[in-house]
Structures are given as structure tokens and as C-alpha cells.
N, C-alpha and C positions, 0 to 999 in steps of 0.2 A: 438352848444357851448360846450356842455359834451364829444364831439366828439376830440373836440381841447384840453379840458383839457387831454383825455387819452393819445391823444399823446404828450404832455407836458410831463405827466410820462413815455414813451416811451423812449424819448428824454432826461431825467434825468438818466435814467438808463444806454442808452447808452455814457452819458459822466462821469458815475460815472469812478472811475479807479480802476485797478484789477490789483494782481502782476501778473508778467510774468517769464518764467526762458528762457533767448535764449539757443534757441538747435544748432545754427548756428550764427557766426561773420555777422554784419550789420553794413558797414561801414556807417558815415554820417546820422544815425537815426534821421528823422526831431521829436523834441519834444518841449511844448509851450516856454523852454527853450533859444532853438538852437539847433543847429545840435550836435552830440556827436556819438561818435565811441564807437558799444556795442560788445563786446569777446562771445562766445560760455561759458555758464554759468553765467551772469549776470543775475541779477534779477532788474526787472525794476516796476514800478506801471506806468500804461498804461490810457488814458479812452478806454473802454471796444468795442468802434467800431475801437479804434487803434489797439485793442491785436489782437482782432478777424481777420482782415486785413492781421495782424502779422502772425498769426497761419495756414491764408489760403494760406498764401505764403511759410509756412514751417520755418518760423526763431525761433518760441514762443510757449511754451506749458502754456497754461493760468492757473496758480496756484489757482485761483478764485472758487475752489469745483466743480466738475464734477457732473452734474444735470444728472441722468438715472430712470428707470422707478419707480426706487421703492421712487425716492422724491417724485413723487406725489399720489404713490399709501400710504404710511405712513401716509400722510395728508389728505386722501382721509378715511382710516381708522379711523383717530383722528375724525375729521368731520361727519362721521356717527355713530361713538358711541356717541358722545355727542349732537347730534341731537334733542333729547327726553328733555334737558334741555331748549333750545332753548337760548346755550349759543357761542358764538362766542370762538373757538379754537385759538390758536397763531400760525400761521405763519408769516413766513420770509416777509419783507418789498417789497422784491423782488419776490415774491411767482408766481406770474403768468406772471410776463417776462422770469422769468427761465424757468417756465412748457413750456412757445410758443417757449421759446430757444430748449427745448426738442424733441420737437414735429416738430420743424423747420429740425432738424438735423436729427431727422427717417426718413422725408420726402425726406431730400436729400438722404438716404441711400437706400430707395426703390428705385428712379429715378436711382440708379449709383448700385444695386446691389440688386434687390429684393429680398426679400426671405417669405416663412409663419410665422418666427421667428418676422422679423420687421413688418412686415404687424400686426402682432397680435400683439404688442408691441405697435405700434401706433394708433391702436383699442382701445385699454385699455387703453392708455394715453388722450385721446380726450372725451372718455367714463365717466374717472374718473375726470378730469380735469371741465370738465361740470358740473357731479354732484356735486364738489366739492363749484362749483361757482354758482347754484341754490342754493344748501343747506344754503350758508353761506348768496347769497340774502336773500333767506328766514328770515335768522335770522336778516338781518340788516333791509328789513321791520318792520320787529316786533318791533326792537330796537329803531325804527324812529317813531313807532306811540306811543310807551311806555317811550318814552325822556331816550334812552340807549346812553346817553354822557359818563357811565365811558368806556362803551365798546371800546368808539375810537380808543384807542390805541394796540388794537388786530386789526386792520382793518388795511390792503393796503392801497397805495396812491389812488388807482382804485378804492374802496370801500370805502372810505371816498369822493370823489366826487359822486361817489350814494346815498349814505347817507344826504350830505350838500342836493343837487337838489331836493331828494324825502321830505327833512325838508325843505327847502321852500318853495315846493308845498302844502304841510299839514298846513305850517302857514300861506299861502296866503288864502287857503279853509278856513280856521277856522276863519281869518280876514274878508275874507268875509261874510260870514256866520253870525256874530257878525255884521258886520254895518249893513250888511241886516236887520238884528231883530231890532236894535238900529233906523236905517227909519224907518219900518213899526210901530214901536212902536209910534216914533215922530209923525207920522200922525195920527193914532188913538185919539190921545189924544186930 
């Protein structure tokens, strides 16, 4: 079930839309519109599995911020210095569909062009990317057994369904636990 919520935000992200700028005329652009004839130079807002489609066929350069190593190593920074508080950092709503966007894209560049550059590039992005998503579990345990509701709104879509699940495990335990005593108590008596 947690498994379907993630890719429900998968699937959000991918129909979110992104501007695009065409580097190339496409006649006949199916969009939820209708059909429309786009120039070399238009700017369009896209959902983000149309840009990308776009982009792989050479018509689109996706205006939507260029995700590279140092987005997640920035965050990966933030994250470890404020660790010690055991305070939840703000990122991006998008924070770890961009990072697998990132990481998606080294990989196809090793496949099509290996080098030690990318290789080690995408070493440090999976490296940091992880610690990044331990660290911030960590903090959102803590924040789930300590009732850290203001923190929500620093947390991802992804991290807000780990949060709900591990809170209704803790209130199931504690419910339990509570009528268990609340029985044994009634029979003693």
C-alpha cells in the first residue's frame, strides 16, 4: 500500500507541467487542448513526461532548472550540518524526483559515454542522496514519536506518507497497549 502511494507521487510529478522553449518547428503538437503548430522559439508549459519525450526527440529544451551534482550535494550539506538539532532542513517539494532525475541521466551517460568524471559523479550522487534520506528519516522518526506536526510542511510528498504510516503504527501500538491494560484491569477487579 505505501508502495502505491510513492508512485502516486511519481505520477504527480510526472503530470506536473514545466515550461519549455522549442529549439525546433513541430507542426501539429497534440496538446489536452488540440492540435497546435509550435515555431522554433515558443515557449510552451508542458506535463513534464510530454517535455521530456519533447527533449529526447530534439524539438525542446526544458526551462524547468537543470538538476546537476551540486543540487544534491547543497542539500546534502544543509542536512548534515543541521543534524545535531535534529531539525528537519527545507527542501524542494520535488527534492528527490529531481535527485533519481539526476542520477537517471549519469546513468544513461555512462551507458552511451563512460568516463571516471561520471562514474565518480554518480558515486557521490547515490552516496549523498542516501545519506541525505537516512539523515532526514531519522529526523522524521523522532518527529513521529515526539508529535513534530509543525515540521510537515518541511517534508516531501514521500516523507509525509512515512510519517502518516509510522503515525498510525505508533497510535495503533499505544491503542493497543491502552485497552490491553483497560482488560486486564476490568478482570482483576
Amino acid at each position: 500500500m505505501i508502495g502505491e502511494r510513492f508512485k502516486l507521487v511519481r505520477l504527480d510529478y510526472e503530470f506536473r507541467r514545466v515550461r519549455v522553449l522549442f529549439v525546433k518547428d513541430h507542426p501539429s503538437l497534440p496538446t489536452p487542448t488540440g492540435f497546435v503548430d509550435v515555431k522554433r522559439g515558443d515557449e510552451l508549459e508542458l506535463p513534464r513526461w510530454h517535455a521530456r519525450l519533447l527533449k529526447e526527440l530534439g524539438y525542446v529544451d526544458i526551462r524547468d532548472g537543470h538538476v546537476d551534482l551540486d543540487y544534491i550535494n547543497v542539500h546534502h550539506f544543509k542536512e548534515r550540518r543541521s543534524s545535531g538539532g535534529g531539525r528537519l532542513t527545507q527542501v524542494p517539494q520535488d527534492f528527490y524526483m529531481r535527485a533519481f532525475e539526476l542520477i537517471e541521466r549519469l546513468n544513461k551517460l555512462i551507458r552511451e559515454a563512460p568516463s571516471q568524471a561520471i562514474l565518480r559523479d554518480r558515486e557521490v550522487a547515490e552516496r549523498n542522496l542516501l545519506d541525505i534520506a537516512e539523515a532526514r528519516l531519522a529526523k522524521i522518526l523522532k518527529l513521529t514519536y515526539s508529535g513534530g506536526e509543525e515540521f510537515r510542511d518541511k517534508m516531501t510528498p514521500e516523507e509525509r506518507i512515512v510519517y502518516n504510516h509510522v503515525l498510525e503504527v505508533l497510535e495503533s501500538w499505544r491503542s493497543y497497549v491502552k485497552s490491553s491494560i483497560a482488560g486486564v484491569g476490568s478482570v482483576a477487579r
